[in-house]
ROSE-4610 file (N, C-alpha, C; in Angstrom, 1 decimal, always signed):
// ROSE-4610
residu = [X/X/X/X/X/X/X/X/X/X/X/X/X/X/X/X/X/X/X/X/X/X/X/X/X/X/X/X/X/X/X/X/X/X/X/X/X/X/X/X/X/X/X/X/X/X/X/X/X/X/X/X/X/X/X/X/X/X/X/X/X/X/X/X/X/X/X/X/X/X/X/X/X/X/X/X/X/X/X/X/X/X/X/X/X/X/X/X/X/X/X/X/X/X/X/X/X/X/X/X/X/X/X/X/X/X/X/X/X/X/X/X/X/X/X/X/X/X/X/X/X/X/X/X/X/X/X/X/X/X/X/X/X/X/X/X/X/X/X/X/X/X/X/X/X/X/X/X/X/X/X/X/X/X/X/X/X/X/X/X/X/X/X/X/X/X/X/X/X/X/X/X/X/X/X/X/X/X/X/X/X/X/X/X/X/X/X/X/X/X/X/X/X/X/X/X/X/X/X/X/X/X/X/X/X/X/X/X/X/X/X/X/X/X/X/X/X/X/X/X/X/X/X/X/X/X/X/X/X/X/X/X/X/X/X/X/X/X/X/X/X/X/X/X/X/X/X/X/X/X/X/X/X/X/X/X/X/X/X/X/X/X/X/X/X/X/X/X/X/X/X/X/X/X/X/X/X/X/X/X/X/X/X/X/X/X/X/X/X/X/X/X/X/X/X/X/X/X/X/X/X/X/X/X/X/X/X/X/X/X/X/X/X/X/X/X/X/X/X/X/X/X/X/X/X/X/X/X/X/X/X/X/X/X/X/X/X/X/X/X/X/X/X/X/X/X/X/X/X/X/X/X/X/X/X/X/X/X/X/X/X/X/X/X/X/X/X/X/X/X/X/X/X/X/X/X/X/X/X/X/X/X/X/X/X/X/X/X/X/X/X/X/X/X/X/X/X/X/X/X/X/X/X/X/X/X/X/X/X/X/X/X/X/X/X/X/X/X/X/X/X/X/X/X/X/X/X/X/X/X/X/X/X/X/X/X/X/X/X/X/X/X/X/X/X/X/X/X/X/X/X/X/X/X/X/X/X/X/X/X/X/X/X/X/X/X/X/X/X/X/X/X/X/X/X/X/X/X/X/X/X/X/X/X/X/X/X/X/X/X/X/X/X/X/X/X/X/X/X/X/X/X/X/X/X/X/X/X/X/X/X/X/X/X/X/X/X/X/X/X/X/X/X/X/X/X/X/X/X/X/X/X/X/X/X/X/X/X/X/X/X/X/X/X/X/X/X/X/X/X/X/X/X/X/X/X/X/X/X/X/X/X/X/X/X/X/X/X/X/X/X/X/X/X/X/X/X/X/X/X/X/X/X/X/X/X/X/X/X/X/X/X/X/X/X/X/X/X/X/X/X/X/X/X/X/X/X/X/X/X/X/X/X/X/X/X/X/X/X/X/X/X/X/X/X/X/X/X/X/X/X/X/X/X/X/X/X/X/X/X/X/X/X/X/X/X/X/X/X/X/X/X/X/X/X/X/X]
num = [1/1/1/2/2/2/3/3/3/4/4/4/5/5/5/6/6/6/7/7/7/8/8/8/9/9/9/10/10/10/11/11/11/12/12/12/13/13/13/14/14/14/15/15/15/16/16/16/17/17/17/18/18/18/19/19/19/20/20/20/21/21/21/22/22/22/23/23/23/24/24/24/25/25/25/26/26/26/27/27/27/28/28/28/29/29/29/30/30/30/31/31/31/32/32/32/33/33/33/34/34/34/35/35/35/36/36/36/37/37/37/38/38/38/39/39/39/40/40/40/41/41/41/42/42/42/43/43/43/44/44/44/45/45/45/46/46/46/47/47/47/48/48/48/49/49/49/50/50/50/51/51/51/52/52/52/53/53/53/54/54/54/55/55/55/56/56/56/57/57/57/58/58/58/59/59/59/60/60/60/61/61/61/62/62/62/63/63/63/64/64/64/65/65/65/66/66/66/67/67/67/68/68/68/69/69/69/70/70/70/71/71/71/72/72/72/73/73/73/74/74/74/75/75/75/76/76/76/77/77/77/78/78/78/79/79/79/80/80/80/81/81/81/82/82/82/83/83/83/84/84/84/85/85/85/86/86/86/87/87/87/88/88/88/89/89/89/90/90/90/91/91/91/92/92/92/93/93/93/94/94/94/95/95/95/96/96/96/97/97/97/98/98/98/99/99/99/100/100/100/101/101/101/102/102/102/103/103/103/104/104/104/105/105/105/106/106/106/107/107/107/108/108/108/109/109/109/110/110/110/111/111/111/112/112/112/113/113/113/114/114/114/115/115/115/116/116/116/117/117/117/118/118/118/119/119/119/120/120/120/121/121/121/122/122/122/123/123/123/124/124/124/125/125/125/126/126/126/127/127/127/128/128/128/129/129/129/130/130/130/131/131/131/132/132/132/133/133/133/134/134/134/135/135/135/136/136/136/137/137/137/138/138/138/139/139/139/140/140/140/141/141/141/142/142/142/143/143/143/144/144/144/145/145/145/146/146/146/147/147/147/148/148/148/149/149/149/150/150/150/151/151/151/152/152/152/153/153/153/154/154/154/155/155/155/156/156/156/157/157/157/158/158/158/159/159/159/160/160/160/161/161/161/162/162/162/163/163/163/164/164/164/165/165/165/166/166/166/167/167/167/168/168/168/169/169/169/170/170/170/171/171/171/172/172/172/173/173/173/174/174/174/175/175/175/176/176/176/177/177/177/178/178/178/179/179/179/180/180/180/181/181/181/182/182/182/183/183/183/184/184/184/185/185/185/186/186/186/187/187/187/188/188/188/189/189/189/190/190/190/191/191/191/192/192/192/193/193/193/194/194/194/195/195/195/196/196/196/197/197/197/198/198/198/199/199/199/200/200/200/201/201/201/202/202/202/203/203/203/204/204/204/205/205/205/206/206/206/207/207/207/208/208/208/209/209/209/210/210/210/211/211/211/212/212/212/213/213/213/214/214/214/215/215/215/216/216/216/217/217/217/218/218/218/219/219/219]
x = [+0.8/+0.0/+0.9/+1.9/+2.9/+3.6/+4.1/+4.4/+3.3/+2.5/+1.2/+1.3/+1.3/+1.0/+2.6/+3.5/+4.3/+4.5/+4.2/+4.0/+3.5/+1.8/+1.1/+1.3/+2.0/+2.7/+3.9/+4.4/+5.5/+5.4/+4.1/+3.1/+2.4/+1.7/+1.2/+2.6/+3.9/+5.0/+5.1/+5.1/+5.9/+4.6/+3.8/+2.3/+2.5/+2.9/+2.8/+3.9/+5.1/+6.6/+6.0/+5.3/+5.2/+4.7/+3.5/+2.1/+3.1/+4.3/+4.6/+5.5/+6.3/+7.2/+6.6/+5.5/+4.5/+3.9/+3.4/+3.4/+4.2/+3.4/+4.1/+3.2/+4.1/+2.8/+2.5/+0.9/+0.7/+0.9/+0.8/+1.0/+0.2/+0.0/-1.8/-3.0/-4.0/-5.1/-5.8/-6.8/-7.4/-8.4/-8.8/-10.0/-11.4/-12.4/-13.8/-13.9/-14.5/-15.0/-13.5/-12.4/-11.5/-11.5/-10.7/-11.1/-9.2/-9.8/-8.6/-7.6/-6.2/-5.1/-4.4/-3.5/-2.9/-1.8/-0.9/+0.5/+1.0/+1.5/+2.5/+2.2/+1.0/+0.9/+0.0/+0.1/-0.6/-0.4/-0.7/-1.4/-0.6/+0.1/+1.0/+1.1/+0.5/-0.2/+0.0/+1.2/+1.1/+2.7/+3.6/+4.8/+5.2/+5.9/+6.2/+7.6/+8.1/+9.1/+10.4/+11.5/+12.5/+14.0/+14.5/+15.7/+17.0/+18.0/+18.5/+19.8/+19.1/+19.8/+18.7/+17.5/+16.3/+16.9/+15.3/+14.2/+14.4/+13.2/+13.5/+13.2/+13.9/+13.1/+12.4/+11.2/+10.4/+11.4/+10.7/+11.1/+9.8/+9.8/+9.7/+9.2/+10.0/+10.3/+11.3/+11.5/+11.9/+13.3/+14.1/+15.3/+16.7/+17.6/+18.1/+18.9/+18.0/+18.4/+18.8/+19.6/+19.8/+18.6/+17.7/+16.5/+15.2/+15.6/+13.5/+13.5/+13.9/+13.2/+12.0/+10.9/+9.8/+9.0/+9.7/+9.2/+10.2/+10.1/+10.6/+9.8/+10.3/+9.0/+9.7/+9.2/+9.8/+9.8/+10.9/+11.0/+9.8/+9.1/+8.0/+6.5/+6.6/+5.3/+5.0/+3.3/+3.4/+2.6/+2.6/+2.0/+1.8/+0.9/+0.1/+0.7/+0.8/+1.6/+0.5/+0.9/+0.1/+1.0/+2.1/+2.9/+4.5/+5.0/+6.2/+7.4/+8.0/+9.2/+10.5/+10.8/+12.6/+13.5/+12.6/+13.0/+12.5/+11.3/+10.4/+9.8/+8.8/+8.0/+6.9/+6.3/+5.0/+4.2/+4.3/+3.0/+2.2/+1.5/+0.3/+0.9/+0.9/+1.8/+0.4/-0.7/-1.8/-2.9/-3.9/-4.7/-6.3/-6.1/-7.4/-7.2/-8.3/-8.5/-7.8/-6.7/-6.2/-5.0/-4.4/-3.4/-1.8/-1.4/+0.3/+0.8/+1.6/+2.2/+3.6/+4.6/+6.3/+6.5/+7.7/+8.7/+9.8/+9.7/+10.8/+11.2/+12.6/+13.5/+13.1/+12.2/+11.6/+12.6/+14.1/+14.5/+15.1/+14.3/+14.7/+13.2/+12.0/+10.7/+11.0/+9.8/+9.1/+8.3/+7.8/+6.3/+6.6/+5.4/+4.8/+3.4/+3.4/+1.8/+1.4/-0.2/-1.0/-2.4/-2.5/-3.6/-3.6/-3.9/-3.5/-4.4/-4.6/-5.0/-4.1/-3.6/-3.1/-3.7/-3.9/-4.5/-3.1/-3.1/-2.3/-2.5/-2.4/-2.8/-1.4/-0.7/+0.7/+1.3/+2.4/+2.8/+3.9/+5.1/+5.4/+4.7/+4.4/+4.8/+4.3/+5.4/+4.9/+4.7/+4.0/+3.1/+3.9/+4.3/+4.8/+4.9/+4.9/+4.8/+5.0/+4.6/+4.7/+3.6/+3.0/+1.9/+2.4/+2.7/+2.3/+1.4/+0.5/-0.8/-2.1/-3.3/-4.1/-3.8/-4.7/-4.3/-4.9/-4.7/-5.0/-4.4/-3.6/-3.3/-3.8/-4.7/-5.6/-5.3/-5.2/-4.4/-5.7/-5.5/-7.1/-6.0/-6.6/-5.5/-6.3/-6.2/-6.8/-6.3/-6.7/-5.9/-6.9/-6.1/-6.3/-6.4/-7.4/-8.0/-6.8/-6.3/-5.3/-3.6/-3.6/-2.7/-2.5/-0.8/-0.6/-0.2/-1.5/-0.6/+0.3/+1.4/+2.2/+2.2/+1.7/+2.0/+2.9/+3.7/+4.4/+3.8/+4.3/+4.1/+2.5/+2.2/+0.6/-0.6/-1.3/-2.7/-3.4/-3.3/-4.7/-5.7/-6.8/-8.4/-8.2/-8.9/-9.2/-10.7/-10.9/-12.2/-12.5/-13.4/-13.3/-14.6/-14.2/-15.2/-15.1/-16.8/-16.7/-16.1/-15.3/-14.9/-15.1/-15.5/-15.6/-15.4/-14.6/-14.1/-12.9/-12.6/-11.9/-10.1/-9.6/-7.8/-7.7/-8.0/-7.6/-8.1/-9.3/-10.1/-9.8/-8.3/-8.1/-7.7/-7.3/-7.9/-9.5/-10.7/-11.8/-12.6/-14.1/-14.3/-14.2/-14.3/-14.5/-13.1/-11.7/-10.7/-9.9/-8.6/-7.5/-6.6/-5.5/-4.3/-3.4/-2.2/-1.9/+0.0/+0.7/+2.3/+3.1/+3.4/+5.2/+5.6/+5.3/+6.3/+7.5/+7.7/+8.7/+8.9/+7.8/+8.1/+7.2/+8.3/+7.3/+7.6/+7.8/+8.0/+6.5/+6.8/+5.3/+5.7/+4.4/+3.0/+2.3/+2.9/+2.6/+4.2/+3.4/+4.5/+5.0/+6.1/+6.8/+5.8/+5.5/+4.4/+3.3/+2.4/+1.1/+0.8/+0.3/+0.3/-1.4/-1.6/-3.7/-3.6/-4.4/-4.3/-5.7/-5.7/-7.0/-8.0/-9.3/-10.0/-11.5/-11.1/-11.9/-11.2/-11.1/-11.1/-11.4/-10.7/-11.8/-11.2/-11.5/-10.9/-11.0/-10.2/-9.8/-9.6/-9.5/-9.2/-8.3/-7.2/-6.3/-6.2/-6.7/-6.2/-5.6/-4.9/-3.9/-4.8/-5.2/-5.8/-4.6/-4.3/-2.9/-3.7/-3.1/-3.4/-3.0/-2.5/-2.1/-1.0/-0.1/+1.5/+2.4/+1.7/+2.3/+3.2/+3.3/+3.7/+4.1/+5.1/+5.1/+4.6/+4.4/+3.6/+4.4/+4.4/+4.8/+6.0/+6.7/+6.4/+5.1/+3.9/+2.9/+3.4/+3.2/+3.2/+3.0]
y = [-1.2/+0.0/+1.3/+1.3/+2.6/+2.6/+1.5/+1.2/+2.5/+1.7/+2.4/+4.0/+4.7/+5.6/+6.5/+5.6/+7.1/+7.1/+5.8/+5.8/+6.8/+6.9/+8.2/+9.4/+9.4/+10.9/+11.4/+10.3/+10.9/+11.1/+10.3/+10.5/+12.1/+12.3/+13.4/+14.8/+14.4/+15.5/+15.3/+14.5/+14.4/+15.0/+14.9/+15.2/+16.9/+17.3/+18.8/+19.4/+18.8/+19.5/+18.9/+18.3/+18.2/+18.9/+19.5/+20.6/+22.2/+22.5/+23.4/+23.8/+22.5/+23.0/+23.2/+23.0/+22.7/+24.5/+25.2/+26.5/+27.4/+28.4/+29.0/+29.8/+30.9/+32.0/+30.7/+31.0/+30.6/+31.5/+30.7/+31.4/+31.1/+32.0/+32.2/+33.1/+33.0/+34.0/+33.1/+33.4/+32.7/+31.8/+30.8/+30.1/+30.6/+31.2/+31.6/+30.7/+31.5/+31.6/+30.7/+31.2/+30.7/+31.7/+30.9/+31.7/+32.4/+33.8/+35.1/+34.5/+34.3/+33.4/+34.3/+34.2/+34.5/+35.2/+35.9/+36.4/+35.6/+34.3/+33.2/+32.8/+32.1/+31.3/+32.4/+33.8/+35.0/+34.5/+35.0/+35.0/+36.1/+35.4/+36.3/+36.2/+37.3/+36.8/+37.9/+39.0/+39.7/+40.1/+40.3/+40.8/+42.1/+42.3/+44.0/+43.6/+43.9/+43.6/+44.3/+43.9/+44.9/+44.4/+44.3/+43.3/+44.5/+44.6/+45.2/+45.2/+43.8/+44.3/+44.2/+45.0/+44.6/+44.3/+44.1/+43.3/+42.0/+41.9/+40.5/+39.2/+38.5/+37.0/+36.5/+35.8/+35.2/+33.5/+32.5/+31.3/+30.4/+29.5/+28.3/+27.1/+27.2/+26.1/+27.3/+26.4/+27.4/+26.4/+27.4/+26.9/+27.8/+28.4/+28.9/+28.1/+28.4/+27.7/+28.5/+28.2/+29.3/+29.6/+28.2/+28.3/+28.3/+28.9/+28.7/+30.2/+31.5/+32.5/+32.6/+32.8/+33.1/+34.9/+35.7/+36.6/+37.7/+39.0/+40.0/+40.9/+41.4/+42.1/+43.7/+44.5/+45.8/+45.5/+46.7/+46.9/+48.1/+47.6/+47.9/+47.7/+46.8/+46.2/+45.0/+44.9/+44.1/+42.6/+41.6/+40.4/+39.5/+38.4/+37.9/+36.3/+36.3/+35.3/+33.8/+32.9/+31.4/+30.6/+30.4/+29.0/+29.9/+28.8/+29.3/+28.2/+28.0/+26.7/+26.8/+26.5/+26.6/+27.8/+29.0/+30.4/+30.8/+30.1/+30.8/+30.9/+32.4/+32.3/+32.0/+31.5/+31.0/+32.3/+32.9/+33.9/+34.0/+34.7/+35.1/+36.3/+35.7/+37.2/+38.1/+37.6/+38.7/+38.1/+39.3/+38.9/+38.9/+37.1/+36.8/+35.0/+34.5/+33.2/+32.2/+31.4/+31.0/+31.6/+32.3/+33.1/+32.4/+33.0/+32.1/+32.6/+31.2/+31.8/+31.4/+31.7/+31.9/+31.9/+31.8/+31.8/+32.3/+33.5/+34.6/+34.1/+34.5/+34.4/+35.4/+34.4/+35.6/+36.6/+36.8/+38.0/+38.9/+38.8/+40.0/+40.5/+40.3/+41.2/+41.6/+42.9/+43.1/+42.2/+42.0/+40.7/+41.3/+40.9/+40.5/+39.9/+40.1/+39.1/+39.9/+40.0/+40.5/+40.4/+39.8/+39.3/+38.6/+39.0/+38.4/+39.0/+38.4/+39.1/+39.0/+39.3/+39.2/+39.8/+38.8/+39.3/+39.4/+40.4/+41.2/+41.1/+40.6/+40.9/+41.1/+40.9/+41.6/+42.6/+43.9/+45.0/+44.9/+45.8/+46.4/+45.2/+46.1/+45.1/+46.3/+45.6/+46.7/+46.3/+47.4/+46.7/+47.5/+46.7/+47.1/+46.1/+46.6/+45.9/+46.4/+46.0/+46.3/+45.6/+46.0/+45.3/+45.6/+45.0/+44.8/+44.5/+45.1/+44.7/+44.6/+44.3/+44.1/+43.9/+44.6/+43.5/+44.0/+43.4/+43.9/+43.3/+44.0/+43.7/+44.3/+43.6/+43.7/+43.1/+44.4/+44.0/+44.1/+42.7/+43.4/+43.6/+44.4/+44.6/+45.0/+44.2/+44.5/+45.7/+46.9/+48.1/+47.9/+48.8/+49.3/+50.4/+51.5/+52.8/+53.5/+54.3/+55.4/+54.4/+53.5/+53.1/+54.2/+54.0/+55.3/+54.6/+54.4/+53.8/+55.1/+55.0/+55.8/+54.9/+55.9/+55.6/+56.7/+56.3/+56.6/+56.0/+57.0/+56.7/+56.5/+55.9/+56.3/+55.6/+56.4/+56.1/+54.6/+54.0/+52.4/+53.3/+52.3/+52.8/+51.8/+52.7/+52.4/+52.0/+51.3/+51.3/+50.3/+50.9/+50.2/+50.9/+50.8/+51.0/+53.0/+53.4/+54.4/+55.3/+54.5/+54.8/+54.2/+55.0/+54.0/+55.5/+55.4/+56.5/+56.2/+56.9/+56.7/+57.6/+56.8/+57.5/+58.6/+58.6/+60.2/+61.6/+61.3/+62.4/+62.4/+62.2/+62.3/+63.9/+64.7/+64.4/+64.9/+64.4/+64.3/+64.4/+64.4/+64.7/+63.5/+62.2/+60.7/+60.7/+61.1/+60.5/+61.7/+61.9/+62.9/+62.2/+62.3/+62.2/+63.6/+62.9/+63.9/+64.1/+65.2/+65.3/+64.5/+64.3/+63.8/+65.4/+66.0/+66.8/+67.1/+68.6/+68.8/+68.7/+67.6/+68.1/+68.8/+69.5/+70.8/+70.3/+69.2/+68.9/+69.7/+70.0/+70.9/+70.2/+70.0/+70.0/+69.1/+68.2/+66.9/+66.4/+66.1/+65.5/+64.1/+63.7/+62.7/+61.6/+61.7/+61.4/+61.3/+60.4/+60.7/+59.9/+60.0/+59.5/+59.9/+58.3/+58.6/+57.6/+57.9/+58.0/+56.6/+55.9/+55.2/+55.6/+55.7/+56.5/+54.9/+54.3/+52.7/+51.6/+51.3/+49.3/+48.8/+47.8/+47.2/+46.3/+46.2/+45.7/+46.6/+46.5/+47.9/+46.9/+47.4/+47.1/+47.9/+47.5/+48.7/+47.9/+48.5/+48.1/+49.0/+48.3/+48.6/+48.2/+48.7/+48.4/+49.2/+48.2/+48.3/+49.6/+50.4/+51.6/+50.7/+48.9/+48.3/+48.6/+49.6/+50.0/+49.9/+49.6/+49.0/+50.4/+50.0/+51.0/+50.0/+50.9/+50.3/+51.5/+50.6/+51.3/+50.6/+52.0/+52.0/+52.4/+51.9/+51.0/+52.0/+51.0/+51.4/+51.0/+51.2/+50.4/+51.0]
z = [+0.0/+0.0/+0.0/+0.9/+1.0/-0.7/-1.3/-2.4/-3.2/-3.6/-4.5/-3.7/-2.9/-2.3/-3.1/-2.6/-3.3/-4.8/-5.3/-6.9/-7.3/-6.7/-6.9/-6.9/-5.7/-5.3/-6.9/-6.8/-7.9/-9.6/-9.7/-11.2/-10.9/-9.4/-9.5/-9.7/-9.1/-9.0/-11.0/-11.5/-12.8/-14.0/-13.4/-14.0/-13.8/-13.0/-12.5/-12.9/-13.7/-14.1/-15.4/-16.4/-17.3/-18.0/-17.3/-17.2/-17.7/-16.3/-16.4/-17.3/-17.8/-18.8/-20.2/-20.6/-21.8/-21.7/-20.4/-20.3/-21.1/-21.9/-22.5/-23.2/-24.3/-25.3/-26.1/-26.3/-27.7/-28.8/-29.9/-30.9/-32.6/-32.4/-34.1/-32.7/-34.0/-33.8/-32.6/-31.3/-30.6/-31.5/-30.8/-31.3/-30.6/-31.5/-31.2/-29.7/-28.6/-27.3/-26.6/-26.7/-26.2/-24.7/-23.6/-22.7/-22.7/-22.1/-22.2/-21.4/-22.0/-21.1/-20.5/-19.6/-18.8/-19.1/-18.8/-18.8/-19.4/-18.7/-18.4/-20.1/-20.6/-21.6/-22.8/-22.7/-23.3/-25.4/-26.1/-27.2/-27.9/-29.2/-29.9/-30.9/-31.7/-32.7/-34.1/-34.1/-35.1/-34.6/-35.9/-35.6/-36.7/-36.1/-36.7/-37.2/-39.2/-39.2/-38.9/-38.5/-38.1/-38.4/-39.5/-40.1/-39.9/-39.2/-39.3/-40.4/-41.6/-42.9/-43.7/-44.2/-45.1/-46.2/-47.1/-46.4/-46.2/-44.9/-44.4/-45.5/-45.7/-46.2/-45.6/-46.7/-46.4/-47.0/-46.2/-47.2/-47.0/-48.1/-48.0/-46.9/-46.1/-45.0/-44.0/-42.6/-41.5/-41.2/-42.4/-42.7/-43.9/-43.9/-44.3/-45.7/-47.1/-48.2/-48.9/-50.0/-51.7/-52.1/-51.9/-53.7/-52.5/-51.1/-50.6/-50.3/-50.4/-50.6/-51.4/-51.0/-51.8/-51.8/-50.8/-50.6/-49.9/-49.8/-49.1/-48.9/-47.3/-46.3/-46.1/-46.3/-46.1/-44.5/-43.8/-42.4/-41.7/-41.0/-40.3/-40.9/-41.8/-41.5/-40.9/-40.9/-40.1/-40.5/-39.8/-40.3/-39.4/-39.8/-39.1/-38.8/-37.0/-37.1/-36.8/-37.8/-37.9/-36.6/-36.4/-35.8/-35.7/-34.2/-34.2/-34.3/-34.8/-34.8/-34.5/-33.7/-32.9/-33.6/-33.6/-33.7/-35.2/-35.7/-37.0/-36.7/-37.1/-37.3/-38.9/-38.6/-40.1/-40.0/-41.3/-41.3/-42.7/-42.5/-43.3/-44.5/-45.6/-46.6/-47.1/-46.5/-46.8/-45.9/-45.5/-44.3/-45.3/-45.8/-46.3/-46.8/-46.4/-46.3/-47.6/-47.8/-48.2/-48.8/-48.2/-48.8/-49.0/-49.5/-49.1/-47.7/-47.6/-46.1/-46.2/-45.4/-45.5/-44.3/-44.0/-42.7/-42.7/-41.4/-41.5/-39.5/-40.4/-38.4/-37.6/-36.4/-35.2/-35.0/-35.0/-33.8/-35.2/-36.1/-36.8/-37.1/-36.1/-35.6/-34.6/-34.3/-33.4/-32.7/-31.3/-31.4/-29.9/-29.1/-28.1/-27.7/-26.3/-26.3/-26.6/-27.7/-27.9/-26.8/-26.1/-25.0/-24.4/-23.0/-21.8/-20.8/-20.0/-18.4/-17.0/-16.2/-15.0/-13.9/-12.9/-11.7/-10.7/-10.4/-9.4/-8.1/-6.7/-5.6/-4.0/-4.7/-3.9/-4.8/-3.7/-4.1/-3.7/-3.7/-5.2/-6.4/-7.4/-8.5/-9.9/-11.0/-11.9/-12.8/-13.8/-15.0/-16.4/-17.3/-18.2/-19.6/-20.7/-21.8/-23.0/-23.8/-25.8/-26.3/-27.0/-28.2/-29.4/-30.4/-31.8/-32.4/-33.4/-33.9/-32.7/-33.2/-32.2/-31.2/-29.9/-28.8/-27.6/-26.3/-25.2/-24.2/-23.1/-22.1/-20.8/-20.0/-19.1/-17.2/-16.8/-15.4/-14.5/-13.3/-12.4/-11.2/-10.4/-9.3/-7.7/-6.8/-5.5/-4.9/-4.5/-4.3/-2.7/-1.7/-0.4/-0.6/-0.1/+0.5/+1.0/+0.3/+0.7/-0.1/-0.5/-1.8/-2.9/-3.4/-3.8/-5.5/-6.6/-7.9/-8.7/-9.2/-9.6/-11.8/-12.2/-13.6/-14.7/-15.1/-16.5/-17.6/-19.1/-20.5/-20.2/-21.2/-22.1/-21.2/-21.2/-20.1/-20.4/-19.5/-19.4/-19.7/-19.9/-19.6/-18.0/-17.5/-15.8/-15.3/-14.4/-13.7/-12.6/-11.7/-10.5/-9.8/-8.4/-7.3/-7.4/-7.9/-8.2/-9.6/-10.1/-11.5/-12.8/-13.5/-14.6/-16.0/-16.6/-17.6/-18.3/-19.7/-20.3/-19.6/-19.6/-19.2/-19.3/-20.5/-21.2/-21.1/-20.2/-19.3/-18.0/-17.6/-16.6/-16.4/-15.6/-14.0/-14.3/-13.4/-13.3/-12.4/-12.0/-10.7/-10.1/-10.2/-9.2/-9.1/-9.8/-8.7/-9.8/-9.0/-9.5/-9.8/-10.5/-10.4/-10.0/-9.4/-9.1/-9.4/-9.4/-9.4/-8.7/-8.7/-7.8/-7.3/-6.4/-5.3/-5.9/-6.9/-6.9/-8.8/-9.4/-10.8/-11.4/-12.3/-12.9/-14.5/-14.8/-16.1/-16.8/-18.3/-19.0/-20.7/-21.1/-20.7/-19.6/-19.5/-18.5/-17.9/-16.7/-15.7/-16.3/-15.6/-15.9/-15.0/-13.9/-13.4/-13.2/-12.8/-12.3/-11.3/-10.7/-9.2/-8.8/-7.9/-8.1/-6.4/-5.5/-4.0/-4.0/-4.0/-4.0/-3.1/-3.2/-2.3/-1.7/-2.6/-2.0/-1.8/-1.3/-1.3/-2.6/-3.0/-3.9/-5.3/-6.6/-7.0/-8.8/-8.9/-10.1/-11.3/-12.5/-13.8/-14.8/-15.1/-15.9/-17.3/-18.2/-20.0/-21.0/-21.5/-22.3/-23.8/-24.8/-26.2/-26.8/-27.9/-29.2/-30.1/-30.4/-31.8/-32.7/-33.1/-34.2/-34.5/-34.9/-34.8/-33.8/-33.0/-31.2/-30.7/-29.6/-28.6/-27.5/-26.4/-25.1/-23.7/-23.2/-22.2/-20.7/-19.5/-18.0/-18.1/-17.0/-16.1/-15.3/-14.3/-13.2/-12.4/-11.2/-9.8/-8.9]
């Protein structure tokens, strides 16, 4: 019986490091009513080209030959990634149903997750990222009453207990942001800084303009 018992135990340990090492981004467009993944295993799904000898090749197969170029991508557009392979990516050379598709070497793109959610509930911690192409990066975060969040670079849309409005109409009458003590940077501070005035449980998103940006650090 102790036999069988730790058998079990060590199928359940090898079951649980098998699980974790298989964690990771996926990669292509979500599948209709897929549920929104996580950070850890987030959704990457459009890459921005950036060859720093253009233009990039496309090939054939995801492999460096004389005769499988099939295509060349100017630097900074962007395309749609299908599959990733031990440092290719497979994409889409036009965004319509049966199109041709090629394979160009990931680290001569741009990419990140394009969609994700993270739930936050210990502090420090900071929020920071990049989108290429579509996307959204979505933080929920448990704040305490009189908690001080400090944000740099380009406004989330925010909402929570008492708030509910677009970023960009910030400062407003349901909550302020406010300076950092001391900077007078103009037109806008290098800062913003917002005092939580409830308990509760907040929502910060990040939506891609499609040409990508990076956004933060918050915390």
């Amino acid at each position: 019986m102790k036999q069988r018992q730790t058998l079990c135990s060590l199928l359940a340990i090898l079951m649980l490091l098998s699980a974790t090492a298989v964690a990771g981004p996926l990669f292509g467009l979500p599948n209709p009513g897929e549920d929104t993944p996580t950070r850890e295993n987030c959704r990457i799904y459009y890459l921005r080209v950036n060859d720093s000898e253009p233009p990039l090749n496309v090939r054939s197969s995801p492999e460096v030959k004389p005769d499988n170029v099939i295509a060349t991508l100017p630097n900074y557009s962007f395309y749609q990634i299908l599959a990733e392979q031990e440092g290719w990516f497979q994409i889409a050379l036009a965004l319509k149903i049966g199109a041709a598709t090629g394979w160009v070497v990931a680290n001569r793109t741009d990419y990140g997750c394009n969609f994700f959610h993270e739930m936050i509930t210990a502090f420090p911690y900071t929020m920071q990222g990049k989108i290429f192409g579509p996307g959204s990066h979505n933080y929920i975060l448990d704040l305490t009453k009189g908690q001080i969040l400090v944000l740099q670079g380009d406004w989330p849309d925010f909402s929570g207990p008492g708030v509910s409005s677009k970023s960009r109409e910030f400062p407003n009458r349901q909550y302020t942001w406010w300076r950092k003590s001391g900077d007078t940077t103009t037109p806008e501070p290098l800062e913003w800084r917002w005092t939580v005035t409830q308990s509760g449980r907040y929502k910060m998103s990040y939506d891609s303009n499609f040409k990508g940006f990076q956004y933060g650090p918050v915390w």
